[in-house]
Every structure is written in C-alpha cells, then in structure tokens.
C-alpha positions in Angstrom: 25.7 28.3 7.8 27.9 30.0 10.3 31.6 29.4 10.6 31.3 27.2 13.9 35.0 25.3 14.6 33.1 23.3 17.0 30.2 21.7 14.9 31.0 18.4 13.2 34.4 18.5 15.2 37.2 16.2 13.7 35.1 15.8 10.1 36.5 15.8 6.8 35.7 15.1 3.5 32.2 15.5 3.8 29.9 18.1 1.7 26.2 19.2 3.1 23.6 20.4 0.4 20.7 22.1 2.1 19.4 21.2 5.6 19.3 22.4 8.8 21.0 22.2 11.6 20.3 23.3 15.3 23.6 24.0 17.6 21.9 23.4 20.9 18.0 22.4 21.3 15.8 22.8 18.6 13.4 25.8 18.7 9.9 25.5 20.5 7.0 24.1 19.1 4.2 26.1 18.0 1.7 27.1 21.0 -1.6 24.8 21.3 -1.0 22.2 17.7 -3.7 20.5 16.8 -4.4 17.3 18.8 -2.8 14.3 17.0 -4.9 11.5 15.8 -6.5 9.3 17.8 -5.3 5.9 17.9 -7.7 3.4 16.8 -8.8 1.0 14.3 -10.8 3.5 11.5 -11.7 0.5 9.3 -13.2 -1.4 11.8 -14.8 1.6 14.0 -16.0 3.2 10.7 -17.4 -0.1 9.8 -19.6 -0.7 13.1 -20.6 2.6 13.3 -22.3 3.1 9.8 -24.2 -0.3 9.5 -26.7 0.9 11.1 -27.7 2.9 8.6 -29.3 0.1 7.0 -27.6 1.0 3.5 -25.5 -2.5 3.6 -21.8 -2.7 4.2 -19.6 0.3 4.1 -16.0 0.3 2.3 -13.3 2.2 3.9 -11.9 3.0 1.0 -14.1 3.1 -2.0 -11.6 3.5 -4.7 -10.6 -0.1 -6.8 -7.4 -0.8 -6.5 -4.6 -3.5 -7.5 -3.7 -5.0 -11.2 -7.7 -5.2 -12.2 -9.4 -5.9 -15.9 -9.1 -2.2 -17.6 -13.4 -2.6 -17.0 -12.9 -3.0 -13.8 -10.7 0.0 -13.1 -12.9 2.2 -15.1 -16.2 1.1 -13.2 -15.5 -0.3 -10.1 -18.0 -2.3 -8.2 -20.6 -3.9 -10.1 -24.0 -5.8 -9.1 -22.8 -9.6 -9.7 -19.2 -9.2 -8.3 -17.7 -12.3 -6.6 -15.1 -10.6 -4.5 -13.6 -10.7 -0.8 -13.7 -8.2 2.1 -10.0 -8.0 3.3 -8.1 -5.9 6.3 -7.9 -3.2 4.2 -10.6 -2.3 3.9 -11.2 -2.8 0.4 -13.5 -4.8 -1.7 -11.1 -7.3 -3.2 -12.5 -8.2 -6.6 -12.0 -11.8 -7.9 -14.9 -11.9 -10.7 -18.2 -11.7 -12.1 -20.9 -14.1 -12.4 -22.9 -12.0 -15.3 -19.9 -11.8 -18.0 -19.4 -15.1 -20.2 -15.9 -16.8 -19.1 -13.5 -14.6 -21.6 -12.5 -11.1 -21.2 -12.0 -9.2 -18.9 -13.2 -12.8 -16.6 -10.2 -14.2 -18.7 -8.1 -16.9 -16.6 -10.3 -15.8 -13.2 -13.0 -18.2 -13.1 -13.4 -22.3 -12.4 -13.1 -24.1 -15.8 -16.7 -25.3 -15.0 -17.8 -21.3 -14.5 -21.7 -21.0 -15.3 -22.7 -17.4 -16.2 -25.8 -15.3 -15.5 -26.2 -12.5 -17.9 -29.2 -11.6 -16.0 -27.3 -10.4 -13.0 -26.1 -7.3 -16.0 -29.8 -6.2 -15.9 -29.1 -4.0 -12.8 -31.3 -0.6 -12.3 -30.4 2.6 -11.0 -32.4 4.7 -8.2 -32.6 8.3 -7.6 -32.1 8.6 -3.6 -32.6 11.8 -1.8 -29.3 10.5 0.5 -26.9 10.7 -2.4 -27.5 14.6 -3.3 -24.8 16.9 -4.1 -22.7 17.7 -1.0 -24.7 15.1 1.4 -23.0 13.3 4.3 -23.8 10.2 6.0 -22.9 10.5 9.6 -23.3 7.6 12.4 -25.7 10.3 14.2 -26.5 13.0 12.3 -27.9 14.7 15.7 -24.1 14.9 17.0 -22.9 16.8 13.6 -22.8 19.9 12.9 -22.1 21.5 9.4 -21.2 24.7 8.1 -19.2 25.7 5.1 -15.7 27.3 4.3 -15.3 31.1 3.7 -14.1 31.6 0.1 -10.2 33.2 0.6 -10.0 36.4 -0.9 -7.4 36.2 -3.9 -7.6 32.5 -4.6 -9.5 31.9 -8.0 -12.4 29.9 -7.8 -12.2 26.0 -8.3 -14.5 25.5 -11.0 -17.4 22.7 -11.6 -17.6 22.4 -7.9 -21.0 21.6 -7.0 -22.6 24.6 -5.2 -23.9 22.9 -1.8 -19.9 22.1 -1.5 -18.9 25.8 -2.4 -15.4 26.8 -0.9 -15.4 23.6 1.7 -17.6 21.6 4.0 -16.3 21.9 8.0 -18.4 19.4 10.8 -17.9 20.0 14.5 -19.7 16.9 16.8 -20.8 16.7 20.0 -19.9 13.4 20.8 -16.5 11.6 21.0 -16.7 8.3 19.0 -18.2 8.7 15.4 -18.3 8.1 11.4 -18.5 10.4 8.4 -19.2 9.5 4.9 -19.1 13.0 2.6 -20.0 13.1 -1.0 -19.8 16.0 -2.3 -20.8 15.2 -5.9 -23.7 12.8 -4.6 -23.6 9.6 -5.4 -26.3 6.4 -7.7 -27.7 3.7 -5.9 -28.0 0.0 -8.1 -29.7 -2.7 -7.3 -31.4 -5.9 -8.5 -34.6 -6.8 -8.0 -34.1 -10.6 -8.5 -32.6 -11.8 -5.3 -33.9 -15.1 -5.1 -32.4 -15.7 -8.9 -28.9 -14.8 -7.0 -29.2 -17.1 -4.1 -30.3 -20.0 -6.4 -27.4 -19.2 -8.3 -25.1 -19.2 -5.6 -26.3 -22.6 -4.2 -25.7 -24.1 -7.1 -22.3 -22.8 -8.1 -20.7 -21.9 -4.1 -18.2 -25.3 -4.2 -16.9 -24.6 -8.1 -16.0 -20.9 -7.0 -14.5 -21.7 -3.5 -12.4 -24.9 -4.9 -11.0 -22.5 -7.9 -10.7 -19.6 -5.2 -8.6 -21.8 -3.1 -7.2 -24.6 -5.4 -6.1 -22.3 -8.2 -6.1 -19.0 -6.7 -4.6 -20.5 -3.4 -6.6 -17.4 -1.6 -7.5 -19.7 1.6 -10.4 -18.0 2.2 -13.9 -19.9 3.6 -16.2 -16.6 2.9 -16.7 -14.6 0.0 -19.5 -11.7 -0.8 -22.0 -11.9 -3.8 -23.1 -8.5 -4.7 -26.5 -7.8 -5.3 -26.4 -3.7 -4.6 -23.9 -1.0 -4.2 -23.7 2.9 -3.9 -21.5 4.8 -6.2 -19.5 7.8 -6.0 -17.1 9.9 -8.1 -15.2 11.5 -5.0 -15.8 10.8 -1.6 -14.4 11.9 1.6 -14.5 9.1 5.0 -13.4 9.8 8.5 -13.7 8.3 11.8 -12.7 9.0 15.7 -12.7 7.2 19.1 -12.4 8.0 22.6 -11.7 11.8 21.6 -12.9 15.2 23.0 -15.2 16.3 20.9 -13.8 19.8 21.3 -11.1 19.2 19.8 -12.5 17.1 17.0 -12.6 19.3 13.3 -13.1 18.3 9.5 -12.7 20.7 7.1 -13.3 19.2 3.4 -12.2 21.3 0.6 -12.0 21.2 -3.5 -8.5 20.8 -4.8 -7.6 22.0 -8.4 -7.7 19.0 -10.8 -4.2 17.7 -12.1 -5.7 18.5 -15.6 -7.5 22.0 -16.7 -10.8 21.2 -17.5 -11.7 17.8 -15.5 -13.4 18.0 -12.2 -12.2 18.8 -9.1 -10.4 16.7 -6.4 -11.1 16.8 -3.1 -9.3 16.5 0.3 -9.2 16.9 4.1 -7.5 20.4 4.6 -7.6 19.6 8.5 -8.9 16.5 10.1 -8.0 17.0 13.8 -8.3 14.3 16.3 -9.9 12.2 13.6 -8.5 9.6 10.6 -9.5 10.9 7.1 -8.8 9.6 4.1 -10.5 11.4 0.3 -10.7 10.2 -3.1 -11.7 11.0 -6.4 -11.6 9.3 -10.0 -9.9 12.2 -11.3 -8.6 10.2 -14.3 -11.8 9.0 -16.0 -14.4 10.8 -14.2 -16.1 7.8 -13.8 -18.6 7.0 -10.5 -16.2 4.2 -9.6 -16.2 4.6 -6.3 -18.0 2.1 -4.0 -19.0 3.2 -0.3 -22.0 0.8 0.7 -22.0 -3.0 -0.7 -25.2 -5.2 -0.8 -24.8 -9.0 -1.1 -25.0 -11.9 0.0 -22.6 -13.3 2.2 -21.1 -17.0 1.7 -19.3 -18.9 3.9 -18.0 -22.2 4.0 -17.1 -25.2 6.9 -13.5 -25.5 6.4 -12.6 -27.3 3.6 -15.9 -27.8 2.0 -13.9 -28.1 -1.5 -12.7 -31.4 -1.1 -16.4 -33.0 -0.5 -18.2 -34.7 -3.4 -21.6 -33.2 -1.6 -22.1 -30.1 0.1 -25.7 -28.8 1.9 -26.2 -25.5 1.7 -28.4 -22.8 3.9 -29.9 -19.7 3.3 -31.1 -17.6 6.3 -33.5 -14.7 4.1 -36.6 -14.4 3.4 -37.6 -12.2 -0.1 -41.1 -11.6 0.3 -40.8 -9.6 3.2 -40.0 -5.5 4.5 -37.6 -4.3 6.8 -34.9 -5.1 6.0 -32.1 -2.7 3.8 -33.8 1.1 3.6 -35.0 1.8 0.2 -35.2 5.3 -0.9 -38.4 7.0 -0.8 -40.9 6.2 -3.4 -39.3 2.9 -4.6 -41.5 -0.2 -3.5 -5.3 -8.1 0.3 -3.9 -9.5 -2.2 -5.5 -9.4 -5.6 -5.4 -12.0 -8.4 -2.6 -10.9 -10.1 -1.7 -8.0 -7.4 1.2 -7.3 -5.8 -0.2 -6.4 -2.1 0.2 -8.4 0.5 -2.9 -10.3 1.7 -3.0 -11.6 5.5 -6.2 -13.7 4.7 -7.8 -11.6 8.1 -11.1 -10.2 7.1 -13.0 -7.1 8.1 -16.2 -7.7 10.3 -18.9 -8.9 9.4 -22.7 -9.3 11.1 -23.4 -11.9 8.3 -20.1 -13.9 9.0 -21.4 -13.5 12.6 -25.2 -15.1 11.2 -23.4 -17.8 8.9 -21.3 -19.2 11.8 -24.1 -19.6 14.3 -26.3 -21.0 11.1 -22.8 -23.9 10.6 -22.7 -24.5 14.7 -26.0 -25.1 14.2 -26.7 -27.6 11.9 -24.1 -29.9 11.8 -25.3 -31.3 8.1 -24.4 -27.8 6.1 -21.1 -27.1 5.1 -22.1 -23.9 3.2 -24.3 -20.7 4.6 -25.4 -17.8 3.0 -27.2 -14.8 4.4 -28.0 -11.5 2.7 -27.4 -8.4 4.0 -31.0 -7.7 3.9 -31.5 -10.0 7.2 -29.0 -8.6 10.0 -30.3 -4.9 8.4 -34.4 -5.8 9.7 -33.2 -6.3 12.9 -31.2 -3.2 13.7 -33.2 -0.8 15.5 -33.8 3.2 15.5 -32.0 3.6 18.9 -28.8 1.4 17.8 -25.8 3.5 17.7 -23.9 0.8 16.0 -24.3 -3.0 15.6 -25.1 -5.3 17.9 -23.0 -7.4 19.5 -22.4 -10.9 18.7 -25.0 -12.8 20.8 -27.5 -9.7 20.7 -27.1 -9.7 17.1 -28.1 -13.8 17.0 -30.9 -13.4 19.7 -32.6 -10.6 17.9 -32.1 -13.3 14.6 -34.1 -15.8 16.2 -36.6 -14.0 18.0 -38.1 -12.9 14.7 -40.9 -14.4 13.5 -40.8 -16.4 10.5 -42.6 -14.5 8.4 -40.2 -12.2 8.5 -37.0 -14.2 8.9 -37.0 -17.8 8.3 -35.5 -20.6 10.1 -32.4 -21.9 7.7 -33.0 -25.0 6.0 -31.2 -27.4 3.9 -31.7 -26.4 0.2 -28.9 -28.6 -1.8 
C-alpha cells in the first residue's frame, strides 16, 4: 500500500494483513449488473404456483435434513411417513407407520404405536414427466429453453446426462412463475391402497397427535400422512414475482463432483431476478430427494388429545377419477434437531378443506382430506390455486359421486 501520512492518522500499534483500502470513494460499479433478486416469499409463491400441476404438494427444498435415522438420510421420503410441513419449506419427518416400533422408529413413536407393514408395499411408475433433463414449469407456454455452449478448454463433466449437456438456460415471458429442473429425471411411488391408509389413520390420529404433542411437545394440530412422492437425485427449484421478464435468466449447469468418479453436482450459474436454490445427493447417490408429496392431510380441533372420544371425518372419495394426474398408461425443528421450529406451517389447500370440514360440523374434532380431493377440482385454465372460498365452493359444488359429503366415521 502506498506510503500515505494521512491514512489511519494518529494510529499505532496496529498491523493490516491483506485487504483493501480506498482513499476517497470507492471505484464505480460495473455498467448494467444483473438485476437483484426479487423480494418475495419463494416457498410460498413456488408452492401456489406448482399445485396446479396436479402432482400433489411441492417441497422447496427436497433434500432431508436435520439429526434423522441413518435410513432416513440415505432414502428420504418414503410412502407411510408421518411427518410435518414447516416454514421452511421442508418435510419435517417425525416417523413411519409401516416399520415395527424399534429401529430406526426407535424412541419416535406413542408407546401404544400400531404398525402397518403394508404401507412398505409401495410400487414404482415410469412417468414420461420425470425424464432426464425435464422441467416442471407453472406454464410451460411462458418458458423458453435452450442449452449452454460447451467452453472451449474446459474438460468435459462426465456422467452428465446428455439432454442436460453443458447447462440448461430458460428465458419466460411472463413475470410471476415456478421452475422445478431435474436433470437426472426423477421415480414416481405410490400406493394403491388408500382406503387401508385412511382407516389407519382414523384409528390411530389421537395416539400420534397426544405423543406428537405430549412427548414431543411439537404443538402442532395438523400432520401429513404420505401415501405418494416423486424422487430425485439432484434437482434444481426457482421462483420469481412481480419481475420483468426481460430481465428474468436461469442458467443451470453441472459442477464437478467433490469425489472423482461419483456423479455430478449441479447449480445455478446465474439466476437473475429470480430465487434458486440446487441440490444433489452427492454423497450416496441415492434418489433421496423429494419434490412432490402425496398424502393425506390431518388436522385436529385444538386440543383434541385430552378427549377420551374423538369423531373423525374424511372428505375423499376412492372409487372415483380426476383427481392427482397419473402418468400415461397407468390405470422446523426436528425430533432430535437442532433448528429452530416457529410451529408456522406452509400453505396448505387441504388445511384450507379440513377447517371448513371442523367449522362445519361441530361434532368432529379430527379431519382428514387427501390430496387427491383439492387436485379434481383445479382446472386447465388455473394458473395457480384457488383462493380460499373458490377453493371451498368448487369443493361443494361437486357432485357426490365424485367428492362426498364428510361424514362421521369414529
């Protein structure tokens, strides 16, 4: 630095490693930076936007996270979680109804905890949505994608899939939207046996909310039963509100893995006027990744622990269509975690359903709907869910072959 008698005047004793320092203003920015990130709520717009897609709840971030069972953390979501949707975004896992009462459900479940191995019987779909390099887009009429020039000199990132190639970029036309990218494609699960799950639930919902709250002092009155879930190894999510849509670039690029010889990583190498986030299992390889949830939703009057008899209602119907799109051609705070937990919980359209089912009838203190019954009523033209009261008017105008009335069943 330059012998200047007039910086620091009047200091001693001091030493500087490294830094800079300006004597004056600092230099000029750069000419034209990208636009910074619009301010909004990604979880929640990314949310809204992608439930109509009619593939079931999406996750913000996919990725399991907290101090989970070593199964857990290897597999991620699996059809007969118990687990809550929190502020973050994430699926917060609490246990499993299909694995007996010991390990890895080991000091997570009511002493009273009834298994259902069944709900382990699970099956696997192909589904033309979860190809190599696809992308799930709120409208994919406002996207646009094109793919990164390979730069000369750099050595190619091997066992990248070749519909991802050097990088996936999307332009859009519009100036509110959601991305899902998965460039390694993704497995649909699901079971087949819904109505085994909902009797199962009825007859176990007070055990697992008086342990959830009593012994796990979560304070929660709604937890999510999962029935179905879309898997990924790497993922990329993004959202954006109230932004010019010229100004509005992804660019989605392979990243060398942290070990020679494992698959790649992936990340956003620009995500302008947008919030991105990307992951990968890069440790175990393992499709551990969750982006769409199917379940049943379950919420409880307050304090429905401390009655001796609780009524319970469903609001589904599981011999009818319409409802969650099946593939063609098939017919925060963590038990034992460290992150804080608000109890606030992400939106919901089946919290919406199970509050107007509890304002409703005055004799149920628990309610359960299935994802499968807000999905029949979303239509082609719906850019993102309904509101509240459109949601619960479209609800009761079906007819009742199609969605039935709720009804007592405990």
């Amino acid at each position: 630095m330059p012998n200047n008698p007039q910086l620091f005047h009047g200091a001693n004793r001091f030493s500087i490693n490294g830094g800079t320092f300006y004597n004056g203003s600092p230099p000029n920015p750069l000419p034209n930076p990208p636009p910074a990130p619009i301010p909004c709520d990604e979880r929640g717009e990314y949310v809204r936007l992608l439930l109509p897609k009619k593939r079931g709840y999406p996750l913000w971030n996919p990725r399991p996270v907290g101090q989970l069972p070593d199964a857990y953390r290897a597999n991620g979501v699996t059809i007969g979680d118990i687990g809550i949707m929190n502020e973050f975004g994430d699926f917060d896992y609490l246990f499993n109804i299909g694995l007996p009462p010991n390990n890895p459900n080991q000091g997570r479940v009511p002493h009273d905890f009834i298994p259902l191995p069944q709900a382990l019987n699970n099956w696997s779909e192909t589904d033309v949505d979860l190809r190599p390099g696809c992308y799930i887009a709120s409208n994919h009429a406002y996207f646009r994608r094109s793919y990164s020039q390979h730069i000369a000199g750099y050595p190619q990132i091997p066992k990248v899939p070749e519909e991802v190639g050097a990088g996936l970029i999307f332009k859009t036309s519009t100036s509110r939207g959601a991305l899902l990218i998965l460039p390694e494609g993704g497995t649909r699960y699901d079971h087949p046996a819904m109505a085994m799950f909902f009797e199962h639930a009825t007859r176990c919902a007070k055990s697992w909310f008086k342990f959830i709250n009593h012994v796990l002092l979560r304070g929660v009155n709604e937890i999510y039963l999962v029935t179905g879930c879309d898997k990924t190894r790497a993922w990329g999510v993004a959202c954006f509100s109230d932004a010019d849509p010229r100004n509005v670039l992804l660019e989605y690029v392979p990243r060398l893995p942290r070990i020679a010889g494992m698959k790649p990583g992936y990340l956003f190498r620009r995500s302008d006027s947008t919030l991105a986030s990307a992951g990968a299992d890069d440790i175990l390889e393992n499709q551990s990744g969750c982006t769409f949830l199917r379940g049943f939703r379950i919420t409880a009057r307050t304090g429905p622990q401390s009655q001796e008899e609780i009524s319970i209602t469903k609001h589904s119907d599981w011999s009818t269509d319409g409802g969650l799109q099946k593939p063609p051609g098939t017919s925060k705070k963590r038990h034992g975690s460290n992150r804080k937990y608000s109890g606030q919980q992400m939106y919901h359209p089946s919290n919406v359903i199970n509050k107007w089912i509890l304002s409703k009838y005055q004799d149920v203190d628990i309610a359960i709907t299935h994802d499968d019954d807000w999905a029949s009523v979303i239509r082609t033209e719906d850019k993102e869910i309904p509101g509240d009261s459109e949601l619960i008017d479209r609800i009761r105008s079906k007819p009742l072959s199609r969605v039935k009335t709720p009804r007592a069943v405990l």
